[in-house]
TORMAR-9065 format. One line per 10 residues: their letters; for each residue x, y, z of N, C-alpha, C. Coordinates in steps of 0.05 Angstrom, whole numbers. Layout:
N
A	X:Y:Z:X:Y:Z:X:Y:Z | ...;
% end
This chain:
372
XXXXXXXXXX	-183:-4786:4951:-165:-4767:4938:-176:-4739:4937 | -203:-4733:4932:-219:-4710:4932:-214:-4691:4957 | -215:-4713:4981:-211:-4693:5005:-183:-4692:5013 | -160:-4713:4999:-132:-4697:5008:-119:-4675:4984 | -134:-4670:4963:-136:-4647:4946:-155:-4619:4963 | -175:-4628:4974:-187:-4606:4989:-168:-4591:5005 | -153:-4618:5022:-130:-4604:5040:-115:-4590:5034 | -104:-4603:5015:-77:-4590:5004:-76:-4568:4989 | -106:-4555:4987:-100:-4529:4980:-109:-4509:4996 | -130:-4525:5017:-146:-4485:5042:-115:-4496:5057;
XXXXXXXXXX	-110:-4464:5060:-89:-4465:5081:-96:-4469:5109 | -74:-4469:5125:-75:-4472:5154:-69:-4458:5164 | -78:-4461:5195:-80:-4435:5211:-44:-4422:5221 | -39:-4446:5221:2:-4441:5226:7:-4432:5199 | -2:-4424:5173:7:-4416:5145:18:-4386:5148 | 28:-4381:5134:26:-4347:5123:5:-4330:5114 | 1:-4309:5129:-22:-4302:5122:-7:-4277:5099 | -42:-4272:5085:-36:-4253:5054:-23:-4230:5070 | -12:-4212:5048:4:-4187:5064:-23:-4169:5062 | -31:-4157:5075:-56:-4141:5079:-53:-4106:5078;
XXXXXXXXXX	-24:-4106:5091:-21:-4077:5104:-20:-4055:5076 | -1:-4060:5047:-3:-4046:5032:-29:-4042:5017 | -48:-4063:5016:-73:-4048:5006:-85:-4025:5027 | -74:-4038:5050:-99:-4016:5068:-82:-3988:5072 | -56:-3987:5070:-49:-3965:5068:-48:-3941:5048 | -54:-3951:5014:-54:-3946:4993:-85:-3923:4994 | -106:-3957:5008:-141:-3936:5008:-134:-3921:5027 | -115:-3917:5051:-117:-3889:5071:-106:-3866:5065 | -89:-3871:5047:-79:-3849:5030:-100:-3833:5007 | -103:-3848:4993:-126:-3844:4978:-155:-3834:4989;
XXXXXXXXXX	-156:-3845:5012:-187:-3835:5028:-175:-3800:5039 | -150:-3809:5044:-141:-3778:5057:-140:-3757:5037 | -126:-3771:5012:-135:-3745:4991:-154:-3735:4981 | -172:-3757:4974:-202:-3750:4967:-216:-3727:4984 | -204:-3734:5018:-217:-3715:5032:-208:-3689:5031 | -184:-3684:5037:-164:-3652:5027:-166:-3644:5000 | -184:-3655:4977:-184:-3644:4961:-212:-3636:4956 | -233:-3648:4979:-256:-3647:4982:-268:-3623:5003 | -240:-3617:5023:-235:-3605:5040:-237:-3579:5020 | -213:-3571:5007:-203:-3556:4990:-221:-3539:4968;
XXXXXXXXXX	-237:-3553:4967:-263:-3544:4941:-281:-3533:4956 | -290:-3535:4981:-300:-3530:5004:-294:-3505:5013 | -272:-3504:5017:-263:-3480:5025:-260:-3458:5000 | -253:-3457:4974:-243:-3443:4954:-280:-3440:4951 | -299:-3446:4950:-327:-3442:4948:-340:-3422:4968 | -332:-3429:4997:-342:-3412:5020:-329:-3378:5017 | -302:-3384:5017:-289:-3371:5012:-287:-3336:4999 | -308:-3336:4982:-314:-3299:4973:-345:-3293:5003 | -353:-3307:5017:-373:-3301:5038:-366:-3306:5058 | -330:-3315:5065:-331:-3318:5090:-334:-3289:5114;
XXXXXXXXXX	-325:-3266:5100:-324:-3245:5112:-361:-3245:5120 | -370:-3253:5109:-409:-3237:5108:-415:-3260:5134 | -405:-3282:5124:-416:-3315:5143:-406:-3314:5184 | -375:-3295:5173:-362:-3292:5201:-375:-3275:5222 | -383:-3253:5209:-398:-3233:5217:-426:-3246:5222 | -433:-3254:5210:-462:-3264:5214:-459:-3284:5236 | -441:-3298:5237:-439:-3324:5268:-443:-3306:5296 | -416:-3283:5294:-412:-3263:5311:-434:-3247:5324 | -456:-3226:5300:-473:-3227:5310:-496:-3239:5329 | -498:-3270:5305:-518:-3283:5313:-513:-3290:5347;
XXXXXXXXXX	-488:-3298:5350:-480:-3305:5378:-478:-3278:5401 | -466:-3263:5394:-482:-3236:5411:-498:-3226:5417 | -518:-3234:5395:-550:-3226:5403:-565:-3247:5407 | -560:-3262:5410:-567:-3290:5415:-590:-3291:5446 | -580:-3276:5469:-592:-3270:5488:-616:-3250:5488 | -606:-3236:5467:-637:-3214:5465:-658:-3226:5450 | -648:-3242:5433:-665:-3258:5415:-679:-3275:5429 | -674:-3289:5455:-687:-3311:5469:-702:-3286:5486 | -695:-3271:5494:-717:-3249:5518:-743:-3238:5497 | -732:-3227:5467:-760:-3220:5448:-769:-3241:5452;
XXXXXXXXXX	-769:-3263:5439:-781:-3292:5441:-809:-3290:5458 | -796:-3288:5486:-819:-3290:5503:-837:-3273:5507 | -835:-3246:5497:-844:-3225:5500:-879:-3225:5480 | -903:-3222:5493:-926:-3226:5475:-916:-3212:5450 | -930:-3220:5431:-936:-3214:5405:-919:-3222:5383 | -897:-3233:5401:-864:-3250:5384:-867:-3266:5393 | -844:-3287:5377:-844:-3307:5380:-814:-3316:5369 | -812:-3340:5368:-782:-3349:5360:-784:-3336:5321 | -804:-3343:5308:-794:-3326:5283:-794:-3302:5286 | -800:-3283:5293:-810:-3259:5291:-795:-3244:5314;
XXXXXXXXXX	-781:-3256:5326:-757:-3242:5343:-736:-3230:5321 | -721:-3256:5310:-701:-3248:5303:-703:-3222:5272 | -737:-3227:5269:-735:-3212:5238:-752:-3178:5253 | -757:-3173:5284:-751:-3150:5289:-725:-3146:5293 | -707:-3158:5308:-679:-3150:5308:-665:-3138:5281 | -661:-3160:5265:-657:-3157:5236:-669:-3125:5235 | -695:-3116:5226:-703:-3094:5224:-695:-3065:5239 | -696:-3069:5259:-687:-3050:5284:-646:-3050:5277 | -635:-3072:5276:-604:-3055:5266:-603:-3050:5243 | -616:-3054:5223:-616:-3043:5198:-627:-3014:5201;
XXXXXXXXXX	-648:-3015:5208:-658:-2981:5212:-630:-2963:5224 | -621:-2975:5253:-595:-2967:5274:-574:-2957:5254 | -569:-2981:5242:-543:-2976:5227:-548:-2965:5196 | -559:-2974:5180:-562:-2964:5159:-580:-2937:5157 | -592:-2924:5174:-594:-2890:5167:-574:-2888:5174 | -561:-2882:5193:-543:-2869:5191:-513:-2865:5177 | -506:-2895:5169:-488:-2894:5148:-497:-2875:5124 | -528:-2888:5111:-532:-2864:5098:-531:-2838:5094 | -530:-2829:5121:-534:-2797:5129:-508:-2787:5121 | -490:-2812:5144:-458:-2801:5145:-441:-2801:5102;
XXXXXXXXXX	-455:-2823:5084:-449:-2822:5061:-450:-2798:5045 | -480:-2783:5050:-491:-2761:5040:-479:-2735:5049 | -480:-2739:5073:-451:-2712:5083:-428:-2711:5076 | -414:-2737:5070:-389:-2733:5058:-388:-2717:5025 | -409:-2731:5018:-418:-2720:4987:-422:-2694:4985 | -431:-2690:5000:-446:-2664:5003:-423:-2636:5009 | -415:-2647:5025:-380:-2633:5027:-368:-2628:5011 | -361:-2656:4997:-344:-2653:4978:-350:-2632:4961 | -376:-2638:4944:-385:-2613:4928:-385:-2595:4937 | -397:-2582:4964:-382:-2562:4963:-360:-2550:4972;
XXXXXXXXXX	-345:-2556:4974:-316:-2552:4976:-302:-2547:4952 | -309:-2568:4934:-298:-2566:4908:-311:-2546:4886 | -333:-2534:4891:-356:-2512:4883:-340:-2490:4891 | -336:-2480:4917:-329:-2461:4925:-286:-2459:4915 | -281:-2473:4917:-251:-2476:4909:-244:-2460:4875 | -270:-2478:4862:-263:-2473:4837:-272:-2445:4823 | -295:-2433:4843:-302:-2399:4838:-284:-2390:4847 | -272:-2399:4864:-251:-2378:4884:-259:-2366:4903 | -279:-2373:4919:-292:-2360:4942:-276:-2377:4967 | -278:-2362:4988:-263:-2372:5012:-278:-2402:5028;
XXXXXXXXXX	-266:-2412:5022:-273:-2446:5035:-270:-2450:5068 | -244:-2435:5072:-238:-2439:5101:-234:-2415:5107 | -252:-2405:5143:-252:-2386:5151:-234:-2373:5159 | -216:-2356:5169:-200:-2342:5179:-199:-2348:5202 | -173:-2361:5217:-176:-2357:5253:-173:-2331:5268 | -193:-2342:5292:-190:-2318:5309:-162:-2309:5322 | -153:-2290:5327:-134:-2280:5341:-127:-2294:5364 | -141:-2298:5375:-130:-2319:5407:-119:-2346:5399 | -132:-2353:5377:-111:-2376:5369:-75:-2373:5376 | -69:-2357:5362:-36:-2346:5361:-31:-2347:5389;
XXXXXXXXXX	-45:-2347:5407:-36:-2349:5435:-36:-2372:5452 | -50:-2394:5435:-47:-2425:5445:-9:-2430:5450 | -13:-2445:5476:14:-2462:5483:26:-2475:5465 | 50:-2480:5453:63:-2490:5438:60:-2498:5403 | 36:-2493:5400:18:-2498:5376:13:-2484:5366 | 4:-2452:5376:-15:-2429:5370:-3:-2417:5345 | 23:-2399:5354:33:-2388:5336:36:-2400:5302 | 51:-2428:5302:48:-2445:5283:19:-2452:5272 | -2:-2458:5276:-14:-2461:5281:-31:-2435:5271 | -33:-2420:5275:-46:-2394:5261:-30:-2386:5235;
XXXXXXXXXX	-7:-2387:5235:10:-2377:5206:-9:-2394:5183 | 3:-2422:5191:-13:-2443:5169:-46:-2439:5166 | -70:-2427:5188:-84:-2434:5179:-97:-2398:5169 | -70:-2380:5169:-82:-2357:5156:-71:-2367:5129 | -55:-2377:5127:-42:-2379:5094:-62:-2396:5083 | -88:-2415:5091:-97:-2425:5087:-121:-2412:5076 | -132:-2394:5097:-161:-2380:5094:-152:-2356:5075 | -123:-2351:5071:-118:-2333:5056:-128:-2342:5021 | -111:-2364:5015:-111:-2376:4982:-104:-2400:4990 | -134:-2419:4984:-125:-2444:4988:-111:-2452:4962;
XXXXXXXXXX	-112:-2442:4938:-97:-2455:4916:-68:-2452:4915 | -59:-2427:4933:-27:-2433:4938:-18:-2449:4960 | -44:-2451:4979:-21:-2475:5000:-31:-2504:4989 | -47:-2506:4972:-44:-2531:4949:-30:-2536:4942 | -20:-2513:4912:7:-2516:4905:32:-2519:4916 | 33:-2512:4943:58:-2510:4956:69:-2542:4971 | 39:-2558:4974:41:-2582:4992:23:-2602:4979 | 32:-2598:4944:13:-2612:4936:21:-2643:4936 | 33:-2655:4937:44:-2684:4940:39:-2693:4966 | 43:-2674:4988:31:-2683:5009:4:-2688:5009;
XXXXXXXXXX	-14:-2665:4996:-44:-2664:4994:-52:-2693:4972 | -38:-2690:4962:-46:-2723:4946:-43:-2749:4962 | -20:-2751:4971:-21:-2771:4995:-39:-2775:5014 | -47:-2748:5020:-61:-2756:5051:-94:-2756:5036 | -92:-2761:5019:-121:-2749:4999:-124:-2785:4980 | -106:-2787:4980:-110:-2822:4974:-111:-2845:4996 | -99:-2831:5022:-106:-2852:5046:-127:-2845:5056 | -138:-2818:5057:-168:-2813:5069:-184:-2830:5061 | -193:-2827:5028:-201:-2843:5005:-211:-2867:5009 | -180:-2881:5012:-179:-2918:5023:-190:-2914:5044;
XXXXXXXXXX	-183:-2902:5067:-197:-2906:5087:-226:-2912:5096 | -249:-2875:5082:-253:-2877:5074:-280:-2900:5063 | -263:-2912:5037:-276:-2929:5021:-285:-2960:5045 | -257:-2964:5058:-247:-2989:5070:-275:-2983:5095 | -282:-2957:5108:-300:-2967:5132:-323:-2974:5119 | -335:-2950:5094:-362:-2970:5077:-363:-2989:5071 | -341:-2999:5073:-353:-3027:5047:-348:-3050:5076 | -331:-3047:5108:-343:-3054:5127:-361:-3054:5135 | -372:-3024:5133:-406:-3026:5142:-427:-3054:5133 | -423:-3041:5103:-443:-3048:5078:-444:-3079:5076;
XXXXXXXXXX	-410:-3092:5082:-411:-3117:5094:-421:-3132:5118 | -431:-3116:5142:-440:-3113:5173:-474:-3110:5164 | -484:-3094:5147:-512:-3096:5142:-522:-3131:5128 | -500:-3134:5110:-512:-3160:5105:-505:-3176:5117 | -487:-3182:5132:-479:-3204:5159:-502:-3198:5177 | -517:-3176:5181:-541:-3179:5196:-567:-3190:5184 | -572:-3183:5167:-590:-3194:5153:-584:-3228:5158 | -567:-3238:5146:-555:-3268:5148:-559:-3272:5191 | -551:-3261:5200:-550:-3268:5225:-576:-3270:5240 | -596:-3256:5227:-631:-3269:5232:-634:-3284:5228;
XXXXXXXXXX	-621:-3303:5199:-627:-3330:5191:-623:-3345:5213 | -594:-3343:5217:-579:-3358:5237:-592:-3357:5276 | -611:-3334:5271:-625:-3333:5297:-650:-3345:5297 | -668:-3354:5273:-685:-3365:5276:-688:-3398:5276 | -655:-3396:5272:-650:-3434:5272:-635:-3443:5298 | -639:-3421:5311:-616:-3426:5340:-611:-3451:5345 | -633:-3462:5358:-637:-3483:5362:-613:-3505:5354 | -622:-3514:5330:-620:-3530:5311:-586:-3528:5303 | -579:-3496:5307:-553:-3492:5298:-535:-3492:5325 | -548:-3486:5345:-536:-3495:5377:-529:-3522:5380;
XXXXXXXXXX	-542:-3542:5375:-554:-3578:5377:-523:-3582:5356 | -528:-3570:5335:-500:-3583:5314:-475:-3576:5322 | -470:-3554:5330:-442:-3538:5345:-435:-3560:5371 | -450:-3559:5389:-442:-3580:5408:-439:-3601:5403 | -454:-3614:5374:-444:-3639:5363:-420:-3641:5352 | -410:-3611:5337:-386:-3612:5331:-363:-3612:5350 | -364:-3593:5367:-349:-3590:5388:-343:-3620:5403 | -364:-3644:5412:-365:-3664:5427:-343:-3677:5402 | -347:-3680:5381:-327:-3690:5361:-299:-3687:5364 | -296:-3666:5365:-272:-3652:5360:-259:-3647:5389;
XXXXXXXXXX	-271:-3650:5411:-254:-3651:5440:-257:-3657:5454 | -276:-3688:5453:-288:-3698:5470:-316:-3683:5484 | -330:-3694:5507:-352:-3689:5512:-353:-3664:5532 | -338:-3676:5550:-337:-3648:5565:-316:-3627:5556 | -302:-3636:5556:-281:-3613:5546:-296:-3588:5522 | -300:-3619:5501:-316:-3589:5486:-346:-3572:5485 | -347:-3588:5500:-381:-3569:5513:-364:-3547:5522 | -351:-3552:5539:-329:-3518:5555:-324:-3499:5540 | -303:-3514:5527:-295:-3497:5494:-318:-3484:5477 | -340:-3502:5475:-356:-3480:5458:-365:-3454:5471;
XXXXXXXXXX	-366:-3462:5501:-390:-3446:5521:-363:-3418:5518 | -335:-3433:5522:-322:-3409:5528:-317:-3391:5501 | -322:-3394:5473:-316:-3386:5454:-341:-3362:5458 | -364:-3373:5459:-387:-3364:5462:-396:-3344:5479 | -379:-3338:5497:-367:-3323:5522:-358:-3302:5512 | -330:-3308:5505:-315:-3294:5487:-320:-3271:5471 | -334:-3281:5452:-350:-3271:5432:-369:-3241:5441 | -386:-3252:5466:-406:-3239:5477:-392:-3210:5490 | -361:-3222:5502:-353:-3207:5521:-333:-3178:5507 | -329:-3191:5490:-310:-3169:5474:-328:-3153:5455;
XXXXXXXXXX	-352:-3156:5448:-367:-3146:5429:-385:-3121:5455 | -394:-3134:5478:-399:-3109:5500:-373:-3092:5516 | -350:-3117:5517:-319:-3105:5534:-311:-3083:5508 | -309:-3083:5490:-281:-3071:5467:-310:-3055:5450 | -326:-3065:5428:-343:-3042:5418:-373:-3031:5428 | -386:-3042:5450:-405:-3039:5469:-385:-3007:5474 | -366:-3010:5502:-361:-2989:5511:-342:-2968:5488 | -340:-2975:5473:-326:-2949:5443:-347:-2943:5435 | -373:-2947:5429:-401:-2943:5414:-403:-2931:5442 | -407:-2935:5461:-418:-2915:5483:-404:-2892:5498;
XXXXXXXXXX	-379:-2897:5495:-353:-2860:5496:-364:-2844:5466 | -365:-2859:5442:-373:-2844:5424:-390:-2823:5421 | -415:-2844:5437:-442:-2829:5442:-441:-2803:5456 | -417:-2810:5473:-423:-2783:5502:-410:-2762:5492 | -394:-2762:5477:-373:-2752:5463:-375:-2734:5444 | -399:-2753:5421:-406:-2738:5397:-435:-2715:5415 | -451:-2732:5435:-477:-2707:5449:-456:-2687:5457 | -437:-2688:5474:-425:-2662:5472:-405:-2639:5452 | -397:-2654:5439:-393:-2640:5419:-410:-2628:5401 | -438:-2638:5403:-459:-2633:5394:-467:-2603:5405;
XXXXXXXXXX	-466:-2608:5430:-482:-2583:5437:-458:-2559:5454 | -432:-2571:5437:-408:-2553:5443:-413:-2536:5413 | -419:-2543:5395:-429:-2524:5366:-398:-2537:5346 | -386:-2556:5359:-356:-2567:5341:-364:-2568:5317 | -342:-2565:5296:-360:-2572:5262:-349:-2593:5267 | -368:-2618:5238:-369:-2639:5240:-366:-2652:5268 | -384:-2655:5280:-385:-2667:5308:-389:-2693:5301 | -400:-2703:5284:-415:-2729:5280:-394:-2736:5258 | -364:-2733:5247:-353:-2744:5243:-327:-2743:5254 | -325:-2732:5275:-312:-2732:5302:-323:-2762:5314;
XXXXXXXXXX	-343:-2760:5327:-355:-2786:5337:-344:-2804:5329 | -343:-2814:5297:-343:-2831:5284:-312:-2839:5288 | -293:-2817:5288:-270:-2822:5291:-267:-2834:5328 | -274:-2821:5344:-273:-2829:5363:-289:-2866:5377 | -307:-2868:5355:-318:-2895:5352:-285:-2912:5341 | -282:-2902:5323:-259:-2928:5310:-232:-2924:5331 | -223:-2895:5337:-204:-2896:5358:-208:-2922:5384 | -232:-2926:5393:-240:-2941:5417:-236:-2960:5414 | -247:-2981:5388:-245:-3002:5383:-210:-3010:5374 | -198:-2997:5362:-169:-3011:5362:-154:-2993:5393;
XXXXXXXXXX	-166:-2984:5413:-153:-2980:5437:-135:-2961:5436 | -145:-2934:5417:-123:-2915:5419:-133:-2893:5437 | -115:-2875:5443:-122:-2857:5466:-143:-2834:5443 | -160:-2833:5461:-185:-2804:5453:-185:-2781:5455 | -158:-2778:5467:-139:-2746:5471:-127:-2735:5440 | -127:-2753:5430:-123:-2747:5401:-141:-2728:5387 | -162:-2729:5396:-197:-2712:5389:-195:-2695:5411 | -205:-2706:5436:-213:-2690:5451:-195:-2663:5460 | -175:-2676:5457:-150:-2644:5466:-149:-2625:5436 | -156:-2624:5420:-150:-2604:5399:-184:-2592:5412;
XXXXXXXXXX	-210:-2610:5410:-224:-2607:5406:-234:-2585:5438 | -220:-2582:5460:-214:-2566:5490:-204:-2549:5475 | -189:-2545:5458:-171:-2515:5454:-187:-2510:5441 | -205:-2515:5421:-227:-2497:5403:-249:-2481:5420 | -255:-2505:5434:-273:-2503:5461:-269:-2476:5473 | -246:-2467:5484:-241:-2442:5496:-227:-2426:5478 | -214:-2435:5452:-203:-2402:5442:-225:-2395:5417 | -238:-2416:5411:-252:-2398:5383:-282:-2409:5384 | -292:-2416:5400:-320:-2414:5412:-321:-2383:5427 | -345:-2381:5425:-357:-2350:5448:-376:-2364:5458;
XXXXXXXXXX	-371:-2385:5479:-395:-2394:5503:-394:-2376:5528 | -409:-2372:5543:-403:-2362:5567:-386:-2390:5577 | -365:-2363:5601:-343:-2385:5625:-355:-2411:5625 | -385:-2415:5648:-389:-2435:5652:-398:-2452:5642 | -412:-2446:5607:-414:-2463:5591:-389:-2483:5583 | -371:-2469:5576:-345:-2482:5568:-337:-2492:5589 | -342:-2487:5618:-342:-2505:5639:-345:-2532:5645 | -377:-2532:5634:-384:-2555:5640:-393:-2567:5618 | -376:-2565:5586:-371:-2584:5568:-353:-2590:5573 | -324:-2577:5582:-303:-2588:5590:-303:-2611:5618;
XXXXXXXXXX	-321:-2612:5629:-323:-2635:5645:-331:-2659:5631 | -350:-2648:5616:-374:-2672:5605:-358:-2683:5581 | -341:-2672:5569:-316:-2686:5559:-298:-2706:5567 | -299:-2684:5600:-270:-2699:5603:-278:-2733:5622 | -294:-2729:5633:-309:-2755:5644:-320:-2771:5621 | -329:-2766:5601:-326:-2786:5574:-312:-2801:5566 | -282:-2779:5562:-265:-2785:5558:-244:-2810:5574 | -245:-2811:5599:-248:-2841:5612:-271:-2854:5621 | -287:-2849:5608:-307:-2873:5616:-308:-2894:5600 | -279:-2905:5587:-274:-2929:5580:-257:-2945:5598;
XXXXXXXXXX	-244:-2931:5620:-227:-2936:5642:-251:-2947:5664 | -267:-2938:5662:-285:-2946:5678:-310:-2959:5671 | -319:-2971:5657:-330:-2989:5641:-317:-3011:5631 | -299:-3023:5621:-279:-3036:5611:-273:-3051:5627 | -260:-3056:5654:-266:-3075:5676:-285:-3076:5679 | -310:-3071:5678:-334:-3086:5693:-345:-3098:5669 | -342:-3093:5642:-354:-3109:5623:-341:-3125:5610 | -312:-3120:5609:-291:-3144:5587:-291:-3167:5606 | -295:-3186:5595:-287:-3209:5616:-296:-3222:5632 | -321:-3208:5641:-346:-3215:5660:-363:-3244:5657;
XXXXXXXXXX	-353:-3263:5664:-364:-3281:5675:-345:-3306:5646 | -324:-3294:5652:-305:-3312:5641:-281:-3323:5662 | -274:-3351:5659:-253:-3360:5670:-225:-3346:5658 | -229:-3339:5641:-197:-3327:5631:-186:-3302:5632 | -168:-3290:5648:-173:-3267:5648:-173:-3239:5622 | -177:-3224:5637:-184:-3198:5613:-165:-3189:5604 | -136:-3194:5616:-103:-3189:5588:-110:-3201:5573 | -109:-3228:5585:-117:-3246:5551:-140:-3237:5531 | -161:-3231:5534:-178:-3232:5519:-165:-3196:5500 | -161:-3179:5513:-157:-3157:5511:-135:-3160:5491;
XXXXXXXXXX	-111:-3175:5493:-88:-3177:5478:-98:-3196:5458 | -113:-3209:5453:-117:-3234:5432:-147:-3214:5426 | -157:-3195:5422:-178:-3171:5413:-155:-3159:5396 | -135:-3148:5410:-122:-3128:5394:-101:-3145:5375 | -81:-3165:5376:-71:-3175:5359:-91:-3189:5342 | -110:-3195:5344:-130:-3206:5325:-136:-3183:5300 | -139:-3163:5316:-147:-3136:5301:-124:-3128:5278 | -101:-3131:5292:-74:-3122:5273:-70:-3138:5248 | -76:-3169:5256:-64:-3193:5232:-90:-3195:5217 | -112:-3184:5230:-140:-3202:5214:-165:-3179:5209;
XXXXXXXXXX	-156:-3155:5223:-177:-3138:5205:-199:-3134:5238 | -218:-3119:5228:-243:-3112:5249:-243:-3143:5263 | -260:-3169:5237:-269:-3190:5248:-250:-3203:5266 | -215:-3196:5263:-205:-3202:5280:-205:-3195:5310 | -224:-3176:5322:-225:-3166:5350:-233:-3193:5356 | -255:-3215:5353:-272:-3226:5361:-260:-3263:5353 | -238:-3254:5334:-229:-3289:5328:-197:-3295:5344 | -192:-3271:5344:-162:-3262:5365:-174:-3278:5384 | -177:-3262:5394:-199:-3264:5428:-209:-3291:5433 | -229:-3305:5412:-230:-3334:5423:-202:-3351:5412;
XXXXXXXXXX	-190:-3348:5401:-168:-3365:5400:-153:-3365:5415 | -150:-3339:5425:-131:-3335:5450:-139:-3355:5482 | -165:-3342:5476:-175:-3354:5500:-177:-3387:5497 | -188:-3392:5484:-187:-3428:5473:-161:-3441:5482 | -142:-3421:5469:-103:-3439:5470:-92:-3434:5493 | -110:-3411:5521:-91:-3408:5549:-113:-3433:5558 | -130:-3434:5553:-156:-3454:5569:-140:-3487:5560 | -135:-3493:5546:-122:-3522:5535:-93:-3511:5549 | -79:-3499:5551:-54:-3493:5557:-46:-3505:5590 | -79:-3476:5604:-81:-3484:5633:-94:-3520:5642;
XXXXXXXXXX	-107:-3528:5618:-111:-3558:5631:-89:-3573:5623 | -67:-3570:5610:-54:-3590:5601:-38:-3583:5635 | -38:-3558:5642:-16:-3552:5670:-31:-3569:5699 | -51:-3563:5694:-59:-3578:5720:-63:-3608:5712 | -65:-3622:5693:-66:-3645:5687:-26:-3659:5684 | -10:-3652:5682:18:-3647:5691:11:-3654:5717 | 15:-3622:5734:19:-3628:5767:0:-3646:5778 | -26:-3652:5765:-35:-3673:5780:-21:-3701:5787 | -19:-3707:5752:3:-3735:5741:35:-3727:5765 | 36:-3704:5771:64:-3705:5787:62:-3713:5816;
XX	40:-3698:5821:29:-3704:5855:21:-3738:5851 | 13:-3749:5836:1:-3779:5840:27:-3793:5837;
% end
């Protein structure tokens, strides 16, 4: 009796089996939330440094090549590369932000020193002004009414002068506190160069995760590309028209030449034309400078060959040793820039490039499947 009671209660293999599926679907739900809310806390934490962390990847990956050439160089080494780099753009960049801070300051006061005695702030134009093409005459009225009493063409345009005196301001405020955020993304981006290695090894582990083996080895190499190419294609050659730009205006005697530059630095990088500067800055050149002829000669060359030597640099550096071409990278630089800010030149750009690269394999992986 013992063993037809044994029977009669283990089931058999022809039986019904337990219903299984609602527990396991209950813990995948539950495993999924735990994770999106794990996800979520993650992100709301990173979140006030992602601007400093972005920058710092960006760096790290652009200089990433110079960092491996110090390396080998006697007297460095893998630590001590990345913490001369570190040092050397801090010096680069931070004097001279400082310089450019202290000049603004320094202006201001006096400007606002001289305003409030009532002494003349802005000089009187020369007479040949009035004789500029389409501009002159206008153009001299306003800037005698100006050198005349600046407190009545204040009063006269003062809502305008507040306007354009609160977007300067923001402006402005908005490129310091980019800088000041770019000095500590460098600092952070030595970290990230002295772990190359280690932070290379995990990226390709991530990447192999997330798109398979080969595919995403590609994907990283081409992000990495990307990155490299738009940082020498888009602000490599704007940092270097700047340069040629601001030495001649330098030794054209322009006021503020070195915040000319600066303007012509940010014109480059969002891709606006440099005729905006350089053509006011030709008419000063010849009506209210006293150079001899061929001085004004041959700054007006040394201008004007500056002035496209982003036309000619720009193909040979955007894009260079990328499968994707340089519209793309160029249009996914500049819409990056519009929806996402500076760091968007460089997350445009690989996204763009990333979604034509998956786009173009999904096309030849099609016509293959069609031809077979």
């Amino acid at each position: 009796m013992a063993d037809n009671e044994l029977d009669s209660i283990t089931p058999h293999s022809g039986g019904a089996k337990p219903k299984s599926g609602s527990p396991d679907l209950l813990h995948s739900f539950l495993r999924f939330g735990l994770l999106a809310v794990l996800g979520l806390a993650c992100l709301q934490i990173v979140m006030p440094f992602a601007s400093i962390v972005l920058w710092a990847l960006i760096l790290a990956v652009t200089l990433q090549p110079t960092n491996q050439w110090l390396s080998r160089q006697p007297g460095l080494g893998p630590r001590s590369a990345p913490l001369f780099i570190v040092l050397l753009g801090l010096l680069l960049l931070g004097g001279p932000v400082a310089l450019l801070a202290s000049s603004f300051v320094e202006f201001g006061r006096d400007f606002l020193g001289s305003y409030r005695l009532g002494d003349t702030v802005i000089t009187a134009p020369p007479a040949s002004v009035a004789n500029w093409p389409v501009i002159g005459e206008p153009l001299f009225a306003a800037w005698t009414q100006a050198a005349d009493s600046v407190a009545d063409l204040v009063r006269q345009y003062e809502e305008f002068f507040k306007t354009a005196l609160r977007q300067v301001a923001g402006a402005i405020g908005s490129t310091f506190a980019t800088l000041i955020i770019l000095l500590l993304s460098l600092a952070l981006a030595g970290i990230f160069l002295a772990y190359s290695e280690a932070g290379e090894l995990q990226m390709r582990r991530i990447s192999r995760a997330l798109a398979g083996s080969d595919q995403g080895i590609e994907l990283l190499e081409l992000a990495t590309a990307t990155i490299r190419s738009v940082a020498v294609g888009v602000i490599g050659v704007a940092f270097i028209q700047a340069l040629l730009l601001g030495l001649g205006f330098l030794f054209a005697g322009i006021p503020a030449a070195g915040i000319l530059a600066l303007i012509v630095l940010v014109l480059g990088v969002l891709q606006l034309p440099i005729l905006i500067i350089t053509v006011p800055v030709l008419f000063w050149l010849w009506g209210v400078n006293d150079h001899a002829t061929w001085v004004n000669a041959v700054l007006t060359l040394w201008i004007g060959l500056a002035s496209i030597s982003d036309s000619i640099l720009k193909p040979l550096l955007l894009g260079r040793g990328l499968i994707v071409p340089m519209p793309v990278i160029l249009i996914g630089a500049l819409g990056g820039f519009v929806s996402m800010g500076f760091v968007g030149l460089f997350l445009g750009a690989v996204i763009l490039a990333v979604g034509f690269q998956l786009f173009m394999a999904w096309v030849d992986r099609e016509s293959q499947a069609a031809k077979s």
